[in-house]
LUMDRENTOR-362753 format. One record per residue: residue number from 1; z, x, y of N, C-alpha, C, O in turn. Coordinates in Angstrom, 1 decimal. Each point is the difference from the previous one (the first is absolute). Layout:
N
   k    npz    npx    npy   capz   capx   capy    cpz    cpx    cpy    opz    opx    opy
 NUM      Z      X      Y      Z      X      Y      Z      X      Y      Z      X      Y
...
END
This chain:
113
   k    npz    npx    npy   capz   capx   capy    cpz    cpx    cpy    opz    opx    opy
   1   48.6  -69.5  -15.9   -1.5   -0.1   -0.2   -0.5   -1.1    1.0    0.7   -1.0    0.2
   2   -2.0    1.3    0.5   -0.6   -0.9    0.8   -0.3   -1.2   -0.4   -0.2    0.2   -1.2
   3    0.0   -1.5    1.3   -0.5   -0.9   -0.2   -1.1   -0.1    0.2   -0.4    0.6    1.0
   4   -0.7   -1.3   -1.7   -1.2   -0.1    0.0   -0.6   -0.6    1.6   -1.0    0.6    0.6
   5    1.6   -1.5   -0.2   -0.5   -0.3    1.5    0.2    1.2    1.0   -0.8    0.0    1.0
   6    1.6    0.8   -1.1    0.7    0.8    0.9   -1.7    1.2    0.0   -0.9    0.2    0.8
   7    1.3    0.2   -2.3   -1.8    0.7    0.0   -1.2   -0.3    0.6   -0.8    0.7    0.6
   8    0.7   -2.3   -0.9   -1.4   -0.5    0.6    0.2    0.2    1.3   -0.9    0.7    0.5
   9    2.0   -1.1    0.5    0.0    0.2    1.5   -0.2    1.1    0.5   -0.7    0.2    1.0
  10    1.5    0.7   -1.8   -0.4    1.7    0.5   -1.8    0.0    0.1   -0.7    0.2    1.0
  11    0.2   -0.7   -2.5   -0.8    0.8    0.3   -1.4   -0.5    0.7   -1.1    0.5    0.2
  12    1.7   -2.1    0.2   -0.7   -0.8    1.3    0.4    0.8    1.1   -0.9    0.4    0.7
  13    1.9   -0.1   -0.4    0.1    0.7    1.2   -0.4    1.4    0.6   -0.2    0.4    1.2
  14    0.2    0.5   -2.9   -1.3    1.1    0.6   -0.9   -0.4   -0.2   -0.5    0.9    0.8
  15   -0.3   -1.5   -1.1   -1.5   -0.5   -0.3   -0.6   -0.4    1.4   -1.1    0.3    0.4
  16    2.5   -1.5    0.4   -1.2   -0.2    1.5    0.4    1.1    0.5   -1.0    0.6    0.5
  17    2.6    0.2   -0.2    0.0    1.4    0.6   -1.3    0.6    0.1   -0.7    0.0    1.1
  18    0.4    0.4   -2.3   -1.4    0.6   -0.3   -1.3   -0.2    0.1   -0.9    0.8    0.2
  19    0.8   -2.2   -0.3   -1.3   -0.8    0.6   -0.1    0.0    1.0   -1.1   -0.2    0.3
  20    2.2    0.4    0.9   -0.3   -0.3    1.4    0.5    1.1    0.6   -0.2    0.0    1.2
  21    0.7    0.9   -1.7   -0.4    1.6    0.7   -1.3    0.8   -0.8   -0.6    0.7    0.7
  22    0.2   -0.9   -2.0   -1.0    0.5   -0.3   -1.7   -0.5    1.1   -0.9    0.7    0.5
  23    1.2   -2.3   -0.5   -0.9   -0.6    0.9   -0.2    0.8    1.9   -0.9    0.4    0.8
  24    2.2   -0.4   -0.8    0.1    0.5    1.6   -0.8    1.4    0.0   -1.0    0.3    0.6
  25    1.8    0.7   -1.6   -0.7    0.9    0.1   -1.6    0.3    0.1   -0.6    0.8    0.7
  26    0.0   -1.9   -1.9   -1.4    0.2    0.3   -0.8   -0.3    1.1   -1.0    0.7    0.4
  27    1.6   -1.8    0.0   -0.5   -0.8    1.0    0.1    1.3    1.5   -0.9    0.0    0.9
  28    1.8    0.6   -0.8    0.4    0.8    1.0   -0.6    1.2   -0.3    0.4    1.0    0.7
  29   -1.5   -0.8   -1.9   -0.8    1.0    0.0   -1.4   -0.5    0.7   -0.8    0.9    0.3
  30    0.7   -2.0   -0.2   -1.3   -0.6    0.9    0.3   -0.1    1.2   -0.9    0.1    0.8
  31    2.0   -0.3   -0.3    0.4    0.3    1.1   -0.3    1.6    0.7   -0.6    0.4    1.0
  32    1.4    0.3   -1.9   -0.3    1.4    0.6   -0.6    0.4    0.2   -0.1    0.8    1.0
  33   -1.0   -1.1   -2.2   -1.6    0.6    0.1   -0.8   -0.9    0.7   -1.1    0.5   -0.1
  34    0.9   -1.9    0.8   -0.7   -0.1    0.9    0.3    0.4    1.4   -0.7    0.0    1.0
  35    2.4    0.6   -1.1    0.2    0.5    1.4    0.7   -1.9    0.3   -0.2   -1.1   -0.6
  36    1.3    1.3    2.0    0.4   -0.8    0.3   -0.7   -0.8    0.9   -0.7    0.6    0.9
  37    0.6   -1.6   -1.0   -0.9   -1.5    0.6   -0.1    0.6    1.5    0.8    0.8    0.5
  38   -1.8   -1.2    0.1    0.0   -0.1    1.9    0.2   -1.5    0.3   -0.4   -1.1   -0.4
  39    1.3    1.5    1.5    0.3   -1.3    0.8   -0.7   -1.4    0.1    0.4   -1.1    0.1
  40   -1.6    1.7   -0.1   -1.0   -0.5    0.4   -1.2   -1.0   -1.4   -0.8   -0.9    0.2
  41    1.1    1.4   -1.4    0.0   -0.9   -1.4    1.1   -0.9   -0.5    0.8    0.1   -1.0
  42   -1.1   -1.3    2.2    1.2   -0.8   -0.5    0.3   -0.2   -1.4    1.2    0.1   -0.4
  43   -2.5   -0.6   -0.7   -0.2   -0.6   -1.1    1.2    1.5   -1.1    1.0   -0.3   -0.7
  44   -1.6    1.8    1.1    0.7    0.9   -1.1    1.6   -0.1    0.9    1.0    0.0   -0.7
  45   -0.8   -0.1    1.8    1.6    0.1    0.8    0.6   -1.2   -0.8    1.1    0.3   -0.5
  46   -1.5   -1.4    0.4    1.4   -1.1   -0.6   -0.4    0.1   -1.3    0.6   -0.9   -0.7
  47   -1.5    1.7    0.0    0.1    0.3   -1.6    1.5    1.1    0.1    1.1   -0.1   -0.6
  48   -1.2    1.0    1.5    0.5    1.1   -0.4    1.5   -0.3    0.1    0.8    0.3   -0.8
  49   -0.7   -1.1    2.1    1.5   -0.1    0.5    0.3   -0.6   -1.0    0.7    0.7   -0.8
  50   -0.9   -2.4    0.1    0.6   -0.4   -1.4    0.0    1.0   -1.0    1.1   -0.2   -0.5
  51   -1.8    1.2    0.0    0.4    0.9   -1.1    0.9    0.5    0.2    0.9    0.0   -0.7
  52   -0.8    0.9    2.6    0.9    0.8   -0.2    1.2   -1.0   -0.3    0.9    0.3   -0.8
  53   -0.7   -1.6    1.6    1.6   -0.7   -0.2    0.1   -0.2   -1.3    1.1    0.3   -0.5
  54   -2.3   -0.8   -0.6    0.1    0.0   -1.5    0.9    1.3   -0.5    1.0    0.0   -0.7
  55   -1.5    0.9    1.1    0.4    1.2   -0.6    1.5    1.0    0.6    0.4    1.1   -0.2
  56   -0.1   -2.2    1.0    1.5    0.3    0.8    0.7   -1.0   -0.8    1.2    0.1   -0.2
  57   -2.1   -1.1   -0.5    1.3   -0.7   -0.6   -0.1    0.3   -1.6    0.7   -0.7   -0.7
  58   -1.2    1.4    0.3   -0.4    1.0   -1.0    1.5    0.7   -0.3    0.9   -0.3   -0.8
  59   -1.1    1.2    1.9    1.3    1.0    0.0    1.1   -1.0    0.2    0.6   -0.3   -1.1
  60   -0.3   -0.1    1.9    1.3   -1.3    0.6    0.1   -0.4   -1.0    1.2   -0.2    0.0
  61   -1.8   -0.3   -1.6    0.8   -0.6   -0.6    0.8    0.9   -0.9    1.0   -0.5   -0.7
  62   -1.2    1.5    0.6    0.5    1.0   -0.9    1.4   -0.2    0.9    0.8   -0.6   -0.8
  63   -0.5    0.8    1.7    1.5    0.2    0.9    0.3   -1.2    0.0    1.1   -0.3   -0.5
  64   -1.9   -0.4    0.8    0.4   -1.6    0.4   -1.1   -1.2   -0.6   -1.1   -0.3    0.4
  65    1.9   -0.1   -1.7   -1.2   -0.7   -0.5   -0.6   -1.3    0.2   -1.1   -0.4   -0.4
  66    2.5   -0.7    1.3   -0.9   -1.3    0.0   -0.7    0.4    1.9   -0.3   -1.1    0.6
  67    0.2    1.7   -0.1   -0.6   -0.3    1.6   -1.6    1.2   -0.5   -1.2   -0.3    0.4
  68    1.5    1.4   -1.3   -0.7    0.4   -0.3   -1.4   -0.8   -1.1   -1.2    0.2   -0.2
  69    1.9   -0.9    0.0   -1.0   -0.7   -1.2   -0.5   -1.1    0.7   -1.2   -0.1   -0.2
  70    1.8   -1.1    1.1   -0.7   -0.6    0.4   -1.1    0.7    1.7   -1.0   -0.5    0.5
  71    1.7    1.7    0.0   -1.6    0.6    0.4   -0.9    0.5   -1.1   -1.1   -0.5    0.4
  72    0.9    1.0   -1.4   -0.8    0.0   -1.2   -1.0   -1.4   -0.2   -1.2   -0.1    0.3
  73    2.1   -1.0   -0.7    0.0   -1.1   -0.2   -1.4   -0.8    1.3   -1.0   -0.7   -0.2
  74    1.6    1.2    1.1   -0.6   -1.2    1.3   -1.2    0.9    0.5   -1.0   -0.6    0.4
  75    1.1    2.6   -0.4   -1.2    0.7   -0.3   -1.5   -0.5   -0.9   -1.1   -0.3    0.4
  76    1.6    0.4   -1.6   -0.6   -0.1   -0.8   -0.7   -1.4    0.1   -1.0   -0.1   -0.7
  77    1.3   -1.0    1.2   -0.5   -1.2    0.0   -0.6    0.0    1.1   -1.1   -0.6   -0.2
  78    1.1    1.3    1.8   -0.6    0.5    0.8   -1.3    0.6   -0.3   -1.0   -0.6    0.3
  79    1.0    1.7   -0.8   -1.2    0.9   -0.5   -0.9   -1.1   -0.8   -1.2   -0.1    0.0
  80    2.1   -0.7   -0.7   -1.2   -0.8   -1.1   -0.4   -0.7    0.8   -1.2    0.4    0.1
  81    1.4   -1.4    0.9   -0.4   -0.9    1.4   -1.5    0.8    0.6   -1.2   -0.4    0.1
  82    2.0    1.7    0.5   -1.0    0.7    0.8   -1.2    0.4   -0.8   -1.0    0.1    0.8
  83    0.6    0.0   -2.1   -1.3    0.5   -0.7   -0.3   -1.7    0.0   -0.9   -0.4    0.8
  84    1.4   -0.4   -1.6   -0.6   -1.1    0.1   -0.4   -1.3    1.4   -0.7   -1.0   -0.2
  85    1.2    1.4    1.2   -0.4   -0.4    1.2   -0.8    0.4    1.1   -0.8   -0.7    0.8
  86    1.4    2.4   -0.9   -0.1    0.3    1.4   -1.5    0.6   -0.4   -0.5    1.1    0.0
  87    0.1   -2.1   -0.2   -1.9    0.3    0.2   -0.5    1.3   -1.5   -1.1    0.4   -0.3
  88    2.0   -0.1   -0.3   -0.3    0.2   -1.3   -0.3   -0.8   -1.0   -1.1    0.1   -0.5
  89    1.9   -1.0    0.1   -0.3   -1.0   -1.0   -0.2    0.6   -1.5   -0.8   -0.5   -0.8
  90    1.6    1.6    0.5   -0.3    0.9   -0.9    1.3    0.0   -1.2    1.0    0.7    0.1
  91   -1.1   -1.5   -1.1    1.3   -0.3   -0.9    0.3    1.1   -0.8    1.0    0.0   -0.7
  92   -1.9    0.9    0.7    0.9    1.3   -0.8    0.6    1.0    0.5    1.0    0.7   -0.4
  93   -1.7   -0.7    1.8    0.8    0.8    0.9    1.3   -0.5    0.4    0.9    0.8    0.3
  94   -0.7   -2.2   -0.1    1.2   -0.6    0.2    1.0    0.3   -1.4    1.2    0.4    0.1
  95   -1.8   -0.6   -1.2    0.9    0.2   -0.8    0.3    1.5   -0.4    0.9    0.1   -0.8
  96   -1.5    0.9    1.2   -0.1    1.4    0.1    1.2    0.5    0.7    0.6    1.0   -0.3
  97   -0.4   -1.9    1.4    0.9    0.4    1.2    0.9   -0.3    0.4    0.8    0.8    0.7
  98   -0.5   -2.3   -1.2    1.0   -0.7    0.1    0.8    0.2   -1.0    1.0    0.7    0.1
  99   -1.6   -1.5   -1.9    0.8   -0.2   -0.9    1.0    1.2   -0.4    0.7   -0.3   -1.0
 100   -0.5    1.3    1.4    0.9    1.2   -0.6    1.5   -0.1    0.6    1.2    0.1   -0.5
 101   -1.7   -0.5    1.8    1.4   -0.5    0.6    0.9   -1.4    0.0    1.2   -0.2    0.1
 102   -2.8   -1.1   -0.3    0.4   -1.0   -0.2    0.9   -0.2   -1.8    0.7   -0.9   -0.4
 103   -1.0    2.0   -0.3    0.4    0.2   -1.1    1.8    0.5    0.2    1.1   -0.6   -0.1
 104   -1.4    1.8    0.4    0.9    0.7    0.4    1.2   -1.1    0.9    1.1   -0.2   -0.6
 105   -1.2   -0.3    1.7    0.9   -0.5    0.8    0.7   -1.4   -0.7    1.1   -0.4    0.1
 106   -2.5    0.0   -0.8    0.9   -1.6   -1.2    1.2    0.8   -0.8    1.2   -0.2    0.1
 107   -1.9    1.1   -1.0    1.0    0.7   -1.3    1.4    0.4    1.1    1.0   -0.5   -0.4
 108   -1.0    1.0    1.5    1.2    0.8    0.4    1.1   -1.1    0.5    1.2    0.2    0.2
 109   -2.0   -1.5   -0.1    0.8   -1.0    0.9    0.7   -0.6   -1.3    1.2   -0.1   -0.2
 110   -2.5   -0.2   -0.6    0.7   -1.2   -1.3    1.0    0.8   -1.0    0.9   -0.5   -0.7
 111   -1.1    1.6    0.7    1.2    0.9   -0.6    1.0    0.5    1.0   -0.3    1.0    0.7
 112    1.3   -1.5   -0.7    1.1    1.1    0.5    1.1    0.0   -0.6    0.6   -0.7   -0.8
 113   -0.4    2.1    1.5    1.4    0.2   -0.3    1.2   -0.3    0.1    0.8    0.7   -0.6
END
């Protein structure tokens, strides 16, 4: 029989799995449907490039979970930076964008296996 901690980690570790591929996925439906960034929009080019590496360490932790999680991890703290700095100044969108991975990359690090 499992032990009770053994359960809670499992089900910490699908929970950010799933918060941070469920997140990618959406996020990569606004991508698709505005069409990919031009060269030439710097402000949407360094949104998109941090998603996409967010969302490369998305997949990466599933294979590989601590390099994968601290790109999650350093993503997600990224994106929150860029709404609240980079001339947005906008705290829900930061937490809209960020927190799934900043969630996601804490739980996968402070739990292991």
């Amino acid at each position: 029989m499992k032990k009770f901690h053994e359960g809670v980690t499992t089900f910490a570790d699908w929970f950010a799995y799933a918060l941070s591929i469920g997140a990618s996925i959406f996020f990569a439906t606004f991508i698709i449907g505005e069409g990919l960034p031009s060269l030439t929009d710097t402000t949407m080019l360094i949104f998109s490039v941090i998603l996409l590496a967010v969302m490369a360490g998305s997949v990466l932790a599933i294979f590989k979970r601590i390099p994968g999680s601290i790109i999650m991890l350093a993503g997600g703290i990224s994106l929150f930076i860029y709404f609240m700095v980079g001339g947005h100044s906008q705290l829900n969108m930061s937490i809209a964008y960020g927190m799934p991975y900043i969630i996601s990359g804490t739980l996968l690090l402070a739990i292991r296996k």
